[in-house]
KOLTIBA-188918 format. One record per residue (C-alpha): residue in three letters; chain; residue number from 0; x, y, z. Coordinates in nm, 4 decimals. Layout:
BEGIN
+--------+--------+-----+----------+----------+----------+
: residu : chaine : num :       px :       py :       pz :
+--------+--------+-----+----------+----------+----------+
:    ALA :      A : NUM :        X :        Y :        Z :
...
+--------+--------+-----+----------+----------+----------+
This chain:
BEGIN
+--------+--------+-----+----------+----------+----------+
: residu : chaine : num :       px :       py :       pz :
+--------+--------+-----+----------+----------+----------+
:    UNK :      A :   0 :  -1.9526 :  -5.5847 :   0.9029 :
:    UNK :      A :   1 :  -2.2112 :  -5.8376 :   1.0199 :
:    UNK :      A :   2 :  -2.2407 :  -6.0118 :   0.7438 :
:    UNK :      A :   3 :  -1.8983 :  -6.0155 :   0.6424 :
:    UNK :      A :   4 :  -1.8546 :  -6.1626 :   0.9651 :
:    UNK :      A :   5 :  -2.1221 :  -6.4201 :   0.9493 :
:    UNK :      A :   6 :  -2.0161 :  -6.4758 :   0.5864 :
:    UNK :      A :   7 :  -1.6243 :  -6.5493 :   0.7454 :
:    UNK :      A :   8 :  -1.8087 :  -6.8269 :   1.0060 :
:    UNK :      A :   9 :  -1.9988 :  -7.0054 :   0.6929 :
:    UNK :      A :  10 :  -1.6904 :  -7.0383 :   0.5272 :
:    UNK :      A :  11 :  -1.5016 :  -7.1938 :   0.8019 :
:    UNK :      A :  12 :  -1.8455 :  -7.3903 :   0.8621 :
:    UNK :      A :  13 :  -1.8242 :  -7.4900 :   0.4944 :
:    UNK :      A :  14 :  -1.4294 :  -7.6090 :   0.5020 :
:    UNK :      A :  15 :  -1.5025 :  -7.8575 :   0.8060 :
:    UNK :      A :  16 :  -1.8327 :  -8.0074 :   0.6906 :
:    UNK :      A :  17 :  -1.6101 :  -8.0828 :   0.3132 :
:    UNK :      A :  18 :  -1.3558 :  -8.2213 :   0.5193 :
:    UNK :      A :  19 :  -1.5967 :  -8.4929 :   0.6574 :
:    UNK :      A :  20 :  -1.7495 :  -8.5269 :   0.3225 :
:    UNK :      A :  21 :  -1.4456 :  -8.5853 :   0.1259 :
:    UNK :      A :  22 :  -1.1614 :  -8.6706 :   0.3162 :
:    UNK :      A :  23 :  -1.1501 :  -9.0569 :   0.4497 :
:    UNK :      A :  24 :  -1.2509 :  -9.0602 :   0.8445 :
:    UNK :      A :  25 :  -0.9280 :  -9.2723 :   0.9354 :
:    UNK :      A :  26 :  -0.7687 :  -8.9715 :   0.7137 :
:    UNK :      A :  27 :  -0.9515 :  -8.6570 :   0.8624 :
:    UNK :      A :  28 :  -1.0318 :  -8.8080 :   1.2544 :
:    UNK :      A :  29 :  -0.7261 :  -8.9921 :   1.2616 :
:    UNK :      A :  30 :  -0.6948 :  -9.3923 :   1.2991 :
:    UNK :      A :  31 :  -0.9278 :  -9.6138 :   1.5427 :
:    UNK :      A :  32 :  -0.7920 :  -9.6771 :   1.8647 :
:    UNK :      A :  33 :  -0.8208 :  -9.9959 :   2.0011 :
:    UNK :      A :  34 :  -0.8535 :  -9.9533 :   2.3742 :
:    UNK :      A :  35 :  -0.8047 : -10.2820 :   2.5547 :
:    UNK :      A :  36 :  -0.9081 : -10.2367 :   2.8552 :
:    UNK :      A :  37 :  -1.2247 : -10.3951 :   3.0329 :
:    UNK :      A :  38 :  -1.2905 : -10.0950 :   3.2096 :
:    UNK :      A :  39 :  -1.2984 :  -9.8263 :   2.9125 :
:    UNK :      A :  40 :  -1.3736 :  -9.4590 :   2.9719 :
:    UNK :      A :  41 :  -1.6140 :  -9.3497 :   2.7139 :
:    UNK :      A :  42 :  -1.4042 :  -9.0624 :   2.5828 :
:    UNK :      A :  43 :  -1.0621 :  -9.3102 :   2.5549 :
:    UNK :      A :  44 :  -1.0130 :  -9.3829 :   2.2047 :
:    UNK :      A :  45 :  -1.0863 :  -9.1953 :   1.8577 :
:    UNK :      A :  46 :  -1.3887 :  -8.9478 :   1.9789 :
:    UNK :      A :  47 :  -1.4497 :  -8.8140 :   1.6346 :
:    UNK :      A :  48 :  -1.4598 :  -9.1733 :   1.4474 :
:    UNK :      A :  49 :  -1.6771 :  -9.2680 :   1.7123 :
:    UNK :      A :  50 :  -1.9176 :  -8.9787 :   1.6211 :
:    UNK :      A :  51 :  -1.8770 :  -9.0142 :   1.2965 :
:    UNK :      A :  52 :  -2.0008 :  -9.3997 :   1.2680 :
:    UNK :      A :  53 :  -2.2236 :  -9.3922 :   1.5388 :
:    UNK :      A :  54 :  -2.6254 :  -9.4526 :   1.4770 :
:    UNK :      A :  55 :  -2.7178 :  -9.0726 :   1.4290 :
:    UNK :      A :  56 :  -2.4455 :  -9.0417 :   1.1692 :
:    UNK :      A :  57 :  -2.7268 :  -9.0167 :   0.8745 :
:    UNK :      A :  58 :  -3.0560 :  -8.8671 :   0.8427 :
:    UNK :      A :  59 :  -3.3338 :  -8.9494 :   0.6314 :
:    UNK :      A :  60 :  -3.0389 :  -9.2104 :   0.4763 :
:    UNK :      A :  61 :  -2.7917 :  -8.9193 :   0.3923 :
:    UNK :      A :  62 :  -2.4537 :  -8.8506 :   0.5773 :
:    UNK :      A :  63 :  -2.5253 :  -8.5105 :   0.8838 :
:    UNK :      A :  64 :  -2.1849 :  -8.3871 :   0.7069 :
:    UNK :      A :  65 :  -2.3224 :  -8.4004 :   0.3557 :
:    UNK :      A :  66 :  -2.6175 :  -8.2211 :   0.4703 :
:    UNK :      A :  67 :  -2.4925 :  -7.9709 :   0.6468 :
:    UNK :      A :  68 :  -2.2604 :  -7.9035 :   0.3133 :
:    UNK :      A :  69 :  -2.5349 :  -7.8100 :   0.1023 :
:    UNK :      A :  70 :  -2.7138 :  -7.5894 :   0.3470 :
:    UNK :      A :  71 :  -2.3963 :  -7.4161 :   0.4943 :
:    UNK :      A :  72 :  -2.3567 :  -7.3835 :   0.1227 :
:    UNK :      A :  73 :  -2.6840 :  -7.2223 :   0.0336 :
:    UNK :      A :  74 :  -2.6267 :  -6.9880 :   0.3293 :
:    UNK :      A :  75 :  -2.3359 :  -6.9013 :   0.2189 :
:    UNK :      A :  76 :  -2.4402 :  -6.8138 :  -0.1050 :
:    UNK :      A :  77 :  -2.7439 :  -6.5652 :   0.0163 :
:    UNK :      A :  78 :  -2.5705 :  -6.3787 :   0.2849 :
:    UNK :      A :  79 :  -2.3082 :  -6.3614 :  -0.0511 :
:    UNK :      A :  80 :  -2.5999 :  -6.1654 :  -0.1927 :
:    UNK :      A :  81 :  -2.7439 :  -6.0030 :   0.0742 :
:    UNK :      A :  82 :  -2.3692 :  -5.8354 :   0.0943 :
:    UNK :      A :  83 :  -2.4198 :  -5.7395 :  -0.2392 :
:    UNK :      A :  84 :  -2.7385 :  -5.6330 :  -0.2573 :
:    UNK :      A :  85 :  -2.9186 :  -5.6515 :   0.1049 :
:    UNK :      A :  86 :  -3.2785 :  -5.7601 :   0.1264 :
:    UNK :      A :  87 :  -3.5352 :  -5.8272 :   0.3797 :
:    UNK :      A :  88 :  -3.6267 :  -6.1503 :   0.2027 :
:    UNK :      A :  89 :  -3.2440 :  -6.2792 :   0.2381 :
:    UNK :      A :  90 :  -3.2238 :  -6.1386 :   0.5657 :
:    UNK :      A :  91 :  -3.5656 :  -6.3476 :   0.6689 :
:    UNK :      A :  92 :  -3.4102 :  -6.6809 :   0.4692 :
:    UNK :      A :  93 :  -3.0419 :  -6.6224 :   0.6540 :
:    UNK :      A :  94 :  -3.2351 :  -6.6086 :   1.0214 :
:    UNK :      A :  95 :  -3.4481 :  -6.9116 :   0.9465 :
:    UNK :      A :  96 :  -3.2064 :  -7.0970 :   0.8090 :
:    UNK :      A :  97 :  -2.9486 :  -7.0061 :   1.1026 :
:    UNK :      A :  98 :  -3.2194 :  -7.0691 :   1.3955 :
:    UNK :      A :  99 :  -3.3220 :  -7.3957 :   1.2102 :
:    UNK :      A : 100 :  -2.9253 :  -7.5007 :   1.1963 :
:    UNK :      A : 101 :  -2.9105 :  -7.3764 :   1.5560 :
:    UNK :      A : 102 :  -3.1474 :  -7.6355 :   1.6709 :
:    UNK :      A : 103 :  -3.0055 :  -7.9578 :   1.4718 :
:    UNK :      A : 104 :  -2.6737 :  -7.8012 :   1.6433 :
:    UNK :      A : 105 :  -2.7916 :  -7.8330 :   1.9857 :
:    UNK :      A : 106 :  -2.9332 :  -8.1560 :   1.8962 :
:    UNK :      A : 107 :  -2.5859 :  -8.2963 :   1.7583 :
:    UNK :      A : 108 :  -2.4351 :  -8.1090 :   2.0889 :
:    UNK :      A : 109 :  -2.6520 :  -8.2891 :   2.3025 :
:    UNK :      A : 110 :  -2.5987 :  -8.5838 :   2.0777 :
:    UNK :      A : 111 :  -2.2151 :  -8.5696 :   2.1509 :
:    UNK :      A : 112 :  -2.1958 :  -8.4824 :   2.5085 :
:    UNK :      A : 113 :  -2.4855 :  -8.7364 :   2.6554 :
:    UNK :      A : 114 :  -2.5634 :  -8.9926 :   2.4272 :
:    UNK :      A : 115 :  -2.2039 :  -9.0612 :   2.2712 :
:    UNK :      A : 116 :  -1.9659 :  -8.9018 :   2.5272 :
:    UNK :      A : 117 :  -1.7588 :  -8.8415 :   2.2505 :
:    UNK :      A : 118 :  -1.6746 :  -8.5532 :   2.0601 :
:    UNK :      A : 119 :  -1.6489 :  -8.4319 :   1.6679 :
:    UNK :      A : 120 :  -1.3699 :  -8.1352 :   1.6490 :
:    UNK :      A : 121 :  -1.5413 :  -8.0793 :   1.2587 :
:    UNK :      A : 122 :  -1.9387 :  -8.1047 :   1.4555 :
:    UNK :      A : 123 :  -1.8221 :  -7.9044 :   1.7707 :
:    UNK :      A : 124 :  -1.6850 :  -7.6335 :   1.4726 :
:    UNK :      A : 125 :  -1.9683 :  -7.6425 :   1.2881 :
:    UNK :      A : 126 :  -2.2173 :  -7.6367 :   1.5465 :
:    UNK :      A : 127 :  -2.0652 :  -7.3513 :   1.7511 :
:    UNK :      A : 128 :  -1.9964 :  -7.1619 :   1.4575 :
:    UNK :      A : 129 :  -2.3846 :  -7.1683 :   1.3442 :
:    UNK :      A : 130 :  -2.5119 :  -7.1014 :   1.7344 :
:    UNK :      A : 131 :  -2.2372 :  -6.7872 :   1.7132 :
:    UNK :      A : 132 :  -2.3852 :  -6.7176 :   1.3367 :
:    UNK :      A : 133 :  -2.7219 :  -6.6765 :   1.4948 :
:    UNK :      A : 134 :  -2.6162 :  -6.4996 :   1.7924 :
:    UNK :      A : 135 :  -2.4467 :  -6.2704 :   1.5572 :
:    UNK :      A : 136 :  -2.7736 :  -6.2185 :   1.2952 :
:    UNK :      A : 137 :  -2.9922 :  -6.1415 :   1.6222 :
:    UNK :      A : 138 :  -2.8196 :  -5.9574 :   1.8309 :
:    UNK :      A : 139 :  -2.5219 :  -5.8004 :   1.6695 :
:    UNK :      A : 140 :  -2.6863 :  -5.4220 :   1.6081 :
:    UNK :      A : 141 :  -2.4978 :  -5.2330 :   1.3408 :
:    UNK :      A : 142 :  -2.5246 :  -4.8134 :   1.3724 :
+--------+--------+-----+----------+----------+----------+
């Protein structure tokens, strides 16, 4: 049941990240705001375009959401097998690559709430889901 569980997060994890990789921003966070206002509150406006095109919205040149894709993806794919057929090996690759995840996610959280004072609802998803995915792999004990 934990994996199947952790297997239900990755999918939903999966679903937002493609929606930021193939659906239009304006189309998937909605249209820019224009706030005109000399006074603006940082979190007036579109918070999830602002996210989206800010400076941290690529590493190593590649889009966080196309990233994120592929290795929600390969995740995905091994806890798949590790249903199927459970190994210690998967089980080793599905904690790494959760804690690893985990800490880009607090990055992107800290990211969002501090640096931007704006907020994804596809990165606050994704993140949450992959901090509950590894709270889930480490503490969830199956009898």
């Amino acid at each position: 049941m934990k994996y199947k569980t952790i297997q239900i997060i990755l999918a939903i994890i999966i679903l937002a990240s493609g929606i930021l990789s193939f659906i239009p921003l304006e189309k998937a966070c909605g249209p820019s705001l224009n706030v005109e206002s000399s006074t603006q509150n940082n979190f007036e406006g579109n918070q999830c375009l602002q996210v989206q095109t800010s400076q941290y919205e690529k590493t190593f040149g590649i889009h966080n959401a196309h990233l994120g894709l592929a290795a929600f993806t390969l995740l995905f794919l091994v806890n798949f097998s590790h249903i199927k057929k459970p190994t210690k090996k998967k089980k080793q690759f599905l904690t790494l690559g959760l804690a690893i995840g985990s800490i880009v996610a607090i990055y992107f959280l800290y990211l969002q709430f501090f640096v931007l004072n704006a907020l994804c609802k596809y990165c606050m998803v994704t993140d949450i889901g992959t901090l509950l995915s590894l709270g889930i792999i480490m503490f969830w004990k199956e009898k």
